[in-house]
N, C-alpha and C positions, 0 to 999 in steps of 0.2 A: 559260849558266853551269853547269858542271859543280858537282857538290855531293860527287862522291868519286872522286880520281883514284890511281893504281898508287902511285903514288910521294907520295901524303900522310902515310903512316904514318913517314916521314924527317921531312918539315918541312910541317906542313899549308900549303895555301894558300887555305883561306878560314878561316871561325869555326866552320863547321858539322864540318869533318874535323877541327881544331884539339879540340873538346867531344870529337865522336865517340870519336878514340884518347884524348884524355886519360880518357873513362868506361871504357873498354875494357879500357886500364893499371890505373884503379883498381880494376877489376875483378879483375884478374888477383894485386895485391898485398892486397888486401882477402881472396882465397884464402887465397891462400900465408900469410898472418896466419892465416886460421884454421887449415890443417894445422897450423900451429907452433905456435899458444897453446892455440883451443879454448873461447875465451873470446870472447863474445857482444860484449861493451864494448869490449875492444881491435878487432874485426874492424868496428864502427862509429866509432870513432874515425879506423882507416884509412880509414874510406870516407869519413867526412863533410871530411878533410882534403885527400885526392883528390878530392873534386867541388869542394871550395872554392878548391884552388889551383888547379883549371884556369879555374874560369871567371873564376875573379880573372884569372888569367894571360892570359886571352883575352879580357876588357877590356879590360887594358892596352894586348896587341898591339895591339887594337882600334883604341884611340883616337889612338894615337901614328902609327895608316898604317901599318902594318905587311902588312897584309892587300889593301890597296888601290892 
């Protein structure tokens, strides 16, 4: 079983690439928050909202077979 393939950052195909990019993206929008605000509280609230929808989101896929 592969754990990270070319073409997961389209539409992951496990749970592990699925976390991975979604940390990655919240990564990237949790910046961009602070170039624009500059403020400590909003660049964690993007972040805690990006980690929480992914792996919400990646239970879900989880349990419904999405992955499998």
């Amino acid at each position: 079983m592969d754990f990270l393939n070319w073409y997961d950052w389209i539409t992951p195909t496990n749970p592990f690439a699925a976390i991975f990019f979604g940390i990655i993206f919240t990564i990237i929008v949790s910046f961009t928050v602070w170039v624009d605000t500059k403020k400590g509280r909003t660049v964690g609230i993007a972040a805690l909202t990006g980690v929480s929808v992914t792996l919400i989101g990646v239970f879900i896929l989880n349990a419904v077979g999405f992955y499998g």
